[in-house]
ROSE-4610 file (N, C-alpha, C; in Angstrom, 1 decimal, always signed):
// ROSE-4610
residu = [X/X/X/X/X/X/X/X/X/X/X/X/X/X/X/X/X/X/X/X/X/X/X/X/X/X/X/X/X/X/X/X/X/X/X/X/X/X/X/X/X/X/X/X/X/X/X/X/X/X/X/X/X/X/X/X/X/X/X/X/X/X/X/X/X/X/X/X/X/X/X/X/X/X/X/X/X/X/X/X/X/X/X/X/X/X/X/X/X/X/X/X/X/X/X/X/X/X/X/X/X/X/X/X/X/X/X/X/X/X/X/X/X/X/X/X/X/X/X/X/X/X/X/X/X/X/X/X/X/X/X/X/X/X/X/X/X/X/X/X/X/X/X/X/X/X/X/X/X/X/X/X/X/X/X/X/X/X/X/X/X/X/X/X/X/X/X/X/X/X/X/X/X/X/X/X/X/X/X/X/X/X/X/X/X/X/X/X/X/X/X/X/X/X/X/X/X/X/X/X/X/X/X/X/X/X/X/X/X/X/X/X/X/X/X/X/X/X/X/X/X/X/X/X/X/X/X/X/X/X/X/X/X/X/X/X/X/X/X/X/X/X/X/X/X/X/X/X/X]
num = [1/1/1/2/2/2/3/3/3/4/4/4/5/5/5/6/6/6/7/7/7/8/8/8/9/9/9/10/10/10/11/11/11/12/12/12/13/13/13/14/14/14/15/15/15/16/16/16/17/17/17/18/18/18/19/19/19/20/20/20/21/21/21/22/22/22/23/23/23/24/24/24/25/25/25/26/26/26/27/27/27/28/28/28/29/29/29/30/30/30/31/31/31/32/32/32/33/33/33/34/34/34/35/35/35/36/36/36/37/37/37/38/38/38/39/39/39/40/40/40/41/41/41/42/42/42/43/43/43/44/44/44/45/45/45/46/46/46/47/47/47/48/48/48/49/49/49/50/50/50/51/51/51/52/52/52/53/53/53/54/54/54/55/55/55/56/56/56/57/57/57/58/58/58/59/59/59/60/60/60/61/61/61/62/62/62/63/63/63/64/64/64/65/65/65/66/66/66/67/67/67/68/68/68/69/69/69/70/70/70/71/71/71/72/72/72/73/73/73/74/74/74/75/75/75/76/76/76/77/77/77/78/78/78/79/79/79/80/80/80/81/81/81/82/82/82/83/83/83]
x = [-26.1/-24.8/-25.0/-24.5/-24.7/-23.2/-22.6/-22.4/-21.2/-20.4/-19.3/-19.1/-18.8/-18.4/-18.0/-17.2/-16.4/-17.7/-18.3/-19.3/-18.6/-17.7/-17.4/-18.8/-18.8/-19.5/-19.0/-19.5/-19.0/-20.4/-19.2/-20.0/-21.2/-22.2/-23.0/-21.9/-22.0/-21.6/-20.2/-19.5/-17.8/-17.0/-16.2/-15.6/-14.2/-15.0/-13.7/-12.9/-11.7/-11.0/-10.0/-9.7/-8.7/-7.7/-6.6/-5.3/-4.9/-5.5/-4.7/-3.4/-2.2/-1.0/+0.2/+0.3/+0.9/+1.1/+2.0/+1.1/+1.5/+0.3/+0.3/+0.0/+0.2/-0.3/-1.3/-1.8/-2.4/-3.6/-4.8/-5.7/-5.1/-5.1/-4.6/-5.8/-7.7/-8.9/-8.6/-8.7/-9.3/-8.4/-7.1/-6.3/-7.0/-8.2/-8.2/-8.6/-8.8/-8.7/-8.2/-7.1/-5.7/-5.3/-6.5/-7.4/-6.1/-5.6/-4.5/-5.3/-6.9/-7.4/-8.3/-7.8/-8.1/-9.0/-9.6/-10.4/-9.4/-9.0/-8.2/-8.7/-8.6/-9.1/-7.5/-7.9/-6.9/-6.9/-5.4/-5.8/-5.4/-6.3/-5.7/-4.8/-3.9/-3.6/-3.5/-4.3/-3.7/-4.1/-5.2/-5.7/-5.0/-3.9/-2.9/-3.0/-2.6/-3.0/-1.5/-2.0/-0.7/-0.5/-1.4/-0.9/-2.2/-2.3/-3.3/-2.9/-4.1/-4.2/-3.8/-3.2/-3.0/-4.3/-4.9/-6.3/-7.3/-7.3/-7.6/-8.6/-9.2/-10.9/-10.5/-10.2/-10.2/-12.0/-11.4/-12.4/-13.7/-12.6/-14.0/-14.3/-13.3/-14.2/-14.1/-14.1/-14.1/-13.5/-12.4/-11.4/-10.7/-10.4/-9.9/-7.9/-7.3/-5.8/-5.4/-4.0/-3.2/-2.3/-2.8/-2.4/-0.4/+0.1/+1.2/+2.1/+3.2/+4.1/+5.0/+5.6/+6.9/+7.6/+8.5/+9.5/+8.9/+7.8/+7.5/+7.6/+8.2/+8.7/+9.8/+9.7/+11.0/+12.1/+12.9/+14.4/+14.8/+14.6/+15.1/+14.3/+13.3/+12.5/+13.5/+13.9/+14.9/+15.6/+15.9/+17.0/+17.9/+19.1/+20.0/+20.3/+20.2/+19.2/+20.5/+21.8/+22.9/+23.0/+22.3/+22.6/+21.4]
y = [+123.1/+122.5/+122.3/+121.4/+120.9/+121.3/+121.4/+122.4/+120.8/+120.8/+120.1/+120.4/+119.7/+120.1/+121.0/+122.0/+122.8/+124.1/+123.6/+125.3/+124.9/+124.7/+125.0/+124.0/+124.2/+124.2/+122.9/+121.6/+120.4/+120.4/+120.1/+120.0/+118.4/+118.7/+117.2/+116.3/+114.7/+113.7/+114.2/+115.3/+115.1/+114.4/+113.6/+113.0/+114.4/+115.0/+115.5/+115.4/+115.3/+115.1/+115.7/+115.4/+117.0/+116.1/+117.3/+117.3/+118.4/+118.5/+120.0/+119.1/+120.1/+119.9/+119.7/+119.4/+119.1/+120.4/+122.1/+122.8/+122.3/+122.4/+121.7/+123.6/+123.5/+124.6/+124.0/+122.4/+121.8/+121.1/+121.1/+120.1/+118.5/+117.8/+115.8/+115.4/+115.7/+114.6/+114.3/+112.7/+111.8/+112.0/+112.6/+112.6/+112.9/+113.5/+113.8/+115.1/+115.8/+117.2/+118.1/+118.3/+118.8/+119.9/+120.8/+122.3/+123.5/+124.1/+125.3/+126.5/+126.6/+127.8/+127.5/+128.3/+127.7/+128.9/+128.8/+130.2/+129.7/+131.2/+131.3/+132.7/+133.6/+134.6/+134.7/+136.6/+137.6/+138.7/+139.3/+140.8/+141.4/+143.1/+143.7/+144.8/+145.8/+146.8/+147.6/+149.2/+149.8/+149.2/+148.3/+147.8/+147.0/+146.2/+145.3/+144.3/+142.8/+141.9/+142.1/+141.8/+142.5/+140.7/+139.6/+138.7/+137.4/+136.4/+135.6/+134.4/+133.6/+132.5/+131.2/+130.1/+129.0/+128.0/+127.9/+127.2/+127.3/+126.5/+126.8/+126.3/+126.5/+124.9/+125.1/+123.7/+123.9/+124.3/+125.4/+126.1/+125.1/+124.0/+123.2/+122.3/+121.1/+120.2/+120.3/+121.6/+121.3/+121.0/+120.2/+119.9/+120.6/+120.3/+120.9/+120.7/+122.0/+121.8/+123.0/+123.0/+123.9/+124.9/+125.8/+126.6/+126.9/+127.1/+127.1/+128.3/+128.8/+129.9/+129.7/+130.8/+131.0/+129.8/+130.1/+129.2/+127.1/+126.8/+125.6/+125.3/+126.0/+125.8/+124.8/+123.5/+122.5/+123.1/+122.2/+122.8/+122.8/+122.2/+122.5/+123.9/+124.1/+125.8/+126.9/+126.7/+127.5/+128.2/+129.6/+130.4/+130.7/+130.6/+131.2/+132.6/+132.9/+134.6/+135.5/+134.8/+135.9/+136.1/+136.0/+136.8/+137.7]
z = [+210.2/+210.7/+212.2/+212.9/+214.3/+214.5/+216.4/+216.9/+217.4/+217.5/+218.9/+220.1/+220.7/+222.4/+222.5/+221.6/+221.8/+221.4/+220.8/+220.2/+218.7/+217.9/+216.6/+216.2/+214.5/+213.4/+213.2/+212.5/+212.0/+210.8/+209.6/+208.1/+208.5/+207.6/+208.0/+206.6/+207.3/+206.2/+206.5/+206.6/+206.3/+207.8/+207.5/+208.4/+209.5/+210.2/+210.7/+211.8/+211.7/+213.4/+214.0/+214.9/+215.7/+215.7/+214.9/+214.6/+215.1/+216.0/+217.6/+217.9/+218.8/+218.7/+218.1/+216.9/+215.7/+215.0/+214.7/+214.2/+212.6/+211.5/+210.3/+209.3/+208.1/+207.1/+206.3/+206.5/+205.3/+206.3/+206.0/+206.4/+206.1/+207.4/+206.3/+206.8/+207.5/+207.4/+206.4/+206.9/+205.8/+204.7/+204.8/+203.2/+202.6/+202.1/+200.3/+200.8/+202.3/+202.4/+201.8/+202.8/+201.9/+202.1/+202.4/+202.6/+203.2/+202.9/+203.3/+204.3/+204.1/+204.7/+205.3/+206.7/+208.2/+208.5/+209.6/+210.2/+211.7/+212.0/+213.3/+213.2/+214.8/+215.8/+215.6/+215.0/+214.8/+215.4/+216.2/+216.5/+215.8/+215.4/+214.3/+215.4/+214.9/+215.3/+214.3/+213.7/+213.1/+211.6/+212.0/+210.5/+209.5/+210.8/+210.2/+211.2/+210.7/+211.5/+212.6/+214.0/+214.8/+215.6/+215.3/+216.0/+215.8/+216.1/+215.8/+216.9/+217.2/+218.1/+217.1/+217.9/+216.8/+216.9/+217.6/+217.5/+216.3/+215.6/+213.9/+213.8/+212.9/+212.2/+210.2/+209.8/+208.4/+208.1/+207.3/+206.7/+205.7/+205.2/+204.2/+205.0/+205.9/+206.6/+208.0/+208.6/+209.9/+211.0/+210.4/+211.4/+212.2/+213.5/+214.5/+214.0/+214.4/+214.0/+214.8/+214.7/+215.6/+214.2/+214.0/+212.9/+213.5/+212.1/+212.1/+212.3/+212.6/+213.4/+213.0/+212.3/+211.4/+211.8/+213.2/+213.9/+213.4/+213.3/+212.9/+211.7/+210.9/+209.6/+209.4/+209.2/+208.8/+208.5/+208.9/+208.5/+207.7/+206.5/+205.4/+204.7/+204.9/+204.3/+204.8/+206.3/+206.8/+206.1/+205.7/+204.9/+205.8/+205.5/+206.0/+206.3/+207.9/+208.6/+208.2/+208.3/+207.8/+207.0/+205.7/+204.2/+203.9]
């Protein structure tokens, strides 16, 4: 695997591209991605994850993305916090 400007990993032949800024739960390269599982840098505390960076890479093609944080959840997922 060859390396990007940045140092990450890029698959050979797969088309990948940075979808940083935007934060997303789903890989969209190229639409037929689709991919849910990202590699992001975790701190543990106590052998529990205690916090994580949003700078993400989809795990199958590589792509650069901005992993997602409770609060970026659409409004409609939204539960109602008083009941």
């Amino acid at each position: 695997m060859r390396r990007n400007n940045q140092g990450q990993q890029e698959s050979k032949g797969s088309a990948t591209i940075d979808q940083r800024g935007i934060p997303t739960n789903a890989c969209i390269a190229c639409i037929a991605c689709g991919s849910n599982i990202m590699m992001v840098k975790v701190c543990f505390e106590d052998y529990v994850i205690a916090g994580y960076l949003l700078d993400a890479q989809c795990a199958d093609c590589g792509s650069l993305l901005t992993a997602p944080f409770p609060l970026d959840r659409p409004d409609e997922y939204i539960e109602n916090w008083n009941n």
